[in-house]
N, C-alpha and C positions, 0 to 999 in steps of 0.2 A: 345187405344191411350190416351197418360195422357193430360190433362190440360194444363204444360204448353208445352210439345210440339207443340199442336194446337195453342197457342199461338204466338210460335215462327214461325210457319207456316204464319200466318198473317200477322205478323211485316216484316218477310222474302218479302212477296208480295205486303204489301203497300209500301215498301221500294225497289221492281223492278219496281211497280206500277211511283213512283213518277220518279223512273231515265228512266221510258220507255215515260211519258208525258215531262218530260223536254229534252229527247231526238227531240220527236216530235216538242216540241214549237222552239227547235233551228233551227231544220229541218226548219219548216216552215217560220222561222225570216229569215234563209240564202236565201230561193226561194226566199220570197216576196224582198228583198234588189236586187237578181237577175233582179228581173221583173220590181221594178223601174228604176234601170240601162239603162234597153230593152228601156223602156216608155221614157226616155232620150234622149236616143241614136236616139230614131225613132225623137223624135221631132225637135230636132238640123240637124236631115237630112232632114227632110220638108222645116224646117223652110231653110235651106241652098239653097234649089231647089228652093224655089217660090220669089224669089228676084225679086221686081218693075224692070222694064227697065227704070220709069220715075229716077231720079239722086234725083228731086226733092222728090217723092215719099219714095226712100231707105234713104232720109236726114231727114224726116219725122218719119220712122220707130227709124231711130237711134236715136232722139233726146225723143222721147216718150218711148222709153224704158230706157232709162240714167232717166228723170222723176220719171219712175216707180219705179226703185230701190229708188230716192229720197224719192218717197210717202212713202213703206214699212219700210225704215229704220225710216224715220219718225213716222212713226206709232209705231214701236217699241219702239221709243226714249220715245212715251207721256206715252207709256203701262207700261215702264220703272220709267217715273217723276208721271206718279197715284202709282205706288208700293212702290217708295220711299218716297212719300208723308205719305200713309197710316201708314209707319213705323215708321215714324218721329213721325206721331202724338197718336200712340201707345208708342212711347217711351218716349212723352212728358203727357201721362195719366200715365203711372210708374215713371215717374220721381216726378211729380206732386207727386201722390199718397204716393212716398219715404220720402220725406220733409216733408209731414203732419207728417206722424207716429215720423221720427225722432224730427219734434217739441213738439210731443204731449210727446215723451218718454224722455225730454231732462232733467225736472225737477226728474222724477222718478230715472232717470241711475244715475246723482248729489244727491240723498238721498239714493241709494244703495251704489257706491262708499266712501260716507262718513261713512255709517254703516260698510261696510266692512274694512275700516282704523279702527275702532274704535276697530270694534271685533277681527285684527290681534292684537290690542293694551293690547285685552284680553286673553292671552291663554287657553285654553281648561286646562292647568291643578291647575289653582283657580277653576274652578268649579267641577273638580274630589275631590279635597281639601276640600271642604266646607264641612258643617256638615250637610248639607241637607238627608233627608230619602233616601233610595237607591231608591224608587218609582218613588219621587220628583228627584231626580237625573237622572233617566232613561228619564223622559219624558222631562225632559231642555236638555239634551245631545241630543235627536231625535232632537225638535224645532231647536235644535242649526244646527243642518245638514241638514235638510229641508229647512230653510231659508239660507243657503249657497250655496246649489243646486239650488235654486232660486234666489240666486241674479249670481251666475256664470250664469245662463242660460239667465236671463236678460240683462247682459252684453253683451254677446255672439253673439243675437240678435241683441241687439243695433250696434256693430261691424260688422256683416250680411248685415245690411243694406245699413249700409255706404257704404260700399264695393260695395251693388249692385247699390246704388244710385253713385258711383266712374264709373260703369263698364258704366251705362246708360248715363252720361252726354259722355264718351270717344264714345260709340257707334251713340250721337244724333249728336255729331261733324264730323264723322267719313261717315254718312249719308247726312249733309249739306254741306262737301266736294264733293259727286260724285254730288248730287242733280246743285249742280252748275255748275260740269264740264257739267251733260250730258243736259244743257239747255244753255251751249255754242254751245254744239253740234247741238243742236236744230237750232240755231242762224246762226250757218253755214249753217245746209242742209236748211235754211229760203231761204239765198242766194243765194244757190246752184241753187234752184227750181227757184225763179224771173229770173234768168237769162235765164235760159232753158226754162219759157213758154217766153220769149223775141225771143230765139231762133227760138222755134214752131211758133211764129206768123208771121212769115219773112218768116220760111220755107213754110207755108200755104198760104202767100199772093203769092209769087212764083207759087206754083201750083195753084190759083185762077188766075193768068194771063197767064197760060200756054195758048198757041192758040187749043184749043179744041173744034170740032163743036159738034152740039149735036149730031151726029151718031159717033163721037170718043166716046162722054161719055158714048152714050150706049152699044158700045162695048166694052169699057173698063170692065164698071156692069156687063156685058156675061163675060166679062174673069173672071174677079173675083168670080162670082159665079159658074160659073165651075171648079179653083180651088180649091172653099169652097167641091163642091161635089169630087173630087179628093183627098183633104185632108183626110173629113170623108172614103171613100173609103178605103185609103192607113192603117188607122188607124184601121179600121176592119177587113183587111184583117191579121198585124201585130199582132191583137191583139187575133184575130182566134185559133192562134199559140199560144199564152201565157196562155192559160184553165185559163180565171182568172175565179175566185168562188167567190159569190155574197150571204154568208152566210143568212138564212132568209130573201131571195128575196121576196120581195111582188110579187103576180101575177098582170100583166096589171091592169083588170077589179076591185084590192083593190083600186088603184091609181086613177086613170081614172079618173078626176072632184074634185079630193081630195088632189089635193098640193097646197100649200101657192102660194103665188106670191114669186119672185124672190128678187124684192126692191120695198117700198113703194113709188108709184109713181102713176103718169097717164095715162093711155094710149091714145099716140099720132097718131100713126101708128099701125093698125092690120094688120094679117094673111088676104094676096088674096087682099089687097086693092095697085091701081097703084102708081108705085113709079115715081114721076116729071112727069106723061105723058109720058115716054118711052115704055110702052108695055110691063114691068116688072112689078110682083108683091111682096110686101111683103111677106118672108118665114115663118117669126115670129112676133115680137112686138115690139115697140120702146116706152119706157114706160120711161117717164119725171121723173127724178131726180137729186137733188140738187147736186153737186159736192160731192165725198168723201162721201157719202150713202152709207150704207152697202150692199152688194148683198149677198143673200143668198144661199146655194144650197136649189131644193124642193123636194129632196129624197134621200135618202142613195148610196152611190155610189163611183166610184174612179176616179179620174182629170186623163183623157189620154192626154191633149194638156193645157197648162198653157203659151202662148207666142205669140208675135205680128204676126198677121197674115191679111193682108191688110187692106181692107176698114173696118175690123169687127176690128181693133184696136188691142188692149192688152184684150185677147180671153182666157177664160177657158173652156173646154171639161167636162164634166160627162157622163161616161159609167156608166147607173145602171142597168146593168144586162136585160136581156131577148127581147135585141135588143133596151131598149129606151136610148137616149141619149140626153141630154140640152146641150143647148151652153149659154153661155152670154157674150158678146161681148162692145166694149167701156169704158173698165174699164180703170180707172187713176193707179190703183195697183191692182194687184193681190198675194192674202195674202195664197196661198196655191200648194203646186211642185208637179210638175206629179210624180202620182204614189199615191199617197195621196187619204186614205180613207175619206170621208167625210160623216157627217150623216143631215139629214131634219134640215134645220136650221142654221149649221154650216154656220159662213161669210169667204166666201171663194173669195172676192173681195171687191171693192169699186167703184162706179160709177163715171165715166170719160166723158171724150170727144174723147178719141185718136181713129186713123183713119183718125184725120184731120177734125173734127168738131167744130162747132163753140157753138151749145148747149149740157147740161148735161145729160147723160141718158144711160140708158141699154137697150140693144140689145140680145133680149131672144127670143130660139127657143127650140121646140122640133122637137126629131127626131125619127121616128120608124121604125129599118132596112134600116139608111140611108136616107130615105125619111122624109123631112118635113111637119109635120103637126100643126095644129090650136092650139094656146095655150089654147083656150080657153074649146076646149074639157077636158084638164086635170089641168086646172086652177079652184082652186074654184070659185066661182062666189061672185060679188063684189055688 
């Protein structure tokens, strides 16, 4: 077998090789696009079924979630005026840096330009003319084309720059046009947002006067939490169906005492401690944070629930494989759509009040096969 046939044999199969993986990575882009579709479709039907009775309650949900878009568009707007910031002031370091060189080369280009008038004033043929040696003649005739090639290409330069110092001032103009439009914009969702918590606070004082005795409230807390187990329920069984694949799943026993906290806070409320004296306990932790804090995920994983869901507010899901599941709950925004890979770390919210609270804080639980358990088992220790 020659040489290059075994060659061709090679090229032949890295080249079925490369169209048999990008066959697969499509495969696999059109499933997973499928499955967040599912992940949608399932949450917009929850979300449809567990509608408040209270009027109060469902004017609550709506006004906190019109917010939420306010916060994330927000959040984009700033992410937006840091990018175009940064640009501006990279194209006021070249701009800068244009104008040195063109002042330093300003005197040079005015002593090439005038030598160059002088020496079209000379022709090349007085000096083939002259009585000079052929030697002496060869080596003025080089100098003479050397320093020509040099001053064209001095020029050149010179012209280069201007041009790009022309292209940088159109582009720093061109940048302090959007930079203003999107910090009108800013200025609107400012207003958008003061009016809406005006809104929220009217709608909360309403349901703070609803006629509630304390065995409404506590059954109210029973219904809701039996929703909440309803939800997770419905959500694992949907999800049963969907083989999602949890590539390099850590096992339990990696994690176990080994993830971050969620958002830098306090812990206010633990796991098993009574909630108001009703005979209900905490599932998770209510851990004190500033408005707008970043919430973290604490392990690689995919958002199956991203949306208002009673008393737990503006609620993110993570399914990370092999039954465990976080919630974190209260968020003002949530910066990340069902179906969404997320890795340890990743901000995949911001800490709120919604649900109808008056303090700032996340509301973090685990969960294992449904069943809530102790953050503190898989929390590092503080």
């Amino acid at each position: 077998m020659s040489r290059s046939f075994i060659i061709a044999l090679l090229a032949a199969a890295l080249l079925l090789g490369g169209r048999l993986q990008a066959d697969d990575l499509a495969e696999n882009q059109a499933g997973l696009q499928a499955l967040n579709q599912e992940l949608k479709a399932l949450q917009a039907t929850l979300a449809g079924q567990k509608k408040d009775v209270s009027s109060a309650r469902q004017a609550l949900q709506s006004v906190e979630r019109e917010m939420a878009e306010v916060q994330q568009e927000t959040a984009a707007l700033n992410q937006a005026v840091t990018t175009q910031e940064a640009a501006i002031a990279g194209l006021r370091v070249q701009k800068t840096q244009l104008q040195a060189n063109l002042d330093e080369q300003k005197d040079e280009i005015a002593a090439v330009l005038r030598l160059a008038y002088k020496q079209n004033n000379q022709p090349l043929i007085k000096l083939l003319l002259s009585d000079e040696r052929p030697e002496d003649l060869a080596r003025h005739l080089y100098y003479f084309s050397v320093l020509t090639a040099n001053q064209q290409q001095q020029v050149q330069s010179w012209v280069t720059e201007q041009n790009d110092l022309a292209a940088t001032l159109v582009a720093e103009a061109q940048l302090l046009v959007e930079m203003q439009e999107i910090k009108e914009r800013l200025a609107d969702q400012s207003r958008k947002l003061k009016s809406q918590k005006n809104q929220r606070s009217v709608v909360i004082a309403g349901i703070n006067s609803e006629s509630e005795n304390t065995t409404d409230a506590i059954v109210r807390k029973e219904q809701e939490r039996a929703k909440m187990t309803d939800l997770i329920a419905q959500l694992e069984t949907k999800l049963a169906g969907l083989n999602l694949v949890f590539p390099d799943a850590q096992s339990t026993s990696n994690i176990k005492g080994e993830l971050s906290w969620p958002v830098a806070g306090r812990l206010t409320n633990a796991y098993g401690r009574s909630i108001d004296g009703s005979g209900l306990t905490w599932q998770g932790w209510l851990i004190a944070a500033p408005m707008g804090s970043n919430v973290i995920a604490v392990q690689r994983g995919r958002v199956v629930f991203a949306d208002f869901f009673k008393s737990n507010g503006l609620l993110v899901i993570i399914d990370h494989g092999a039954g465990i599941w976080t919630l974190y709950g209260r968020n003002q925004a949530l910066l990340r759509d069902v179906g969404s890979w997320v890795e340890a770390g990743d901000v995949i919210a911001e800490v709120g009040q919604s649900g109808g609270y008056n303090q700032s804080g996340l509301y973090f639980e685990v969960r294992k096969n449904g069943e809530p358990e102790n953050p503190a088992n898989w929390l590092q220790k503080r």
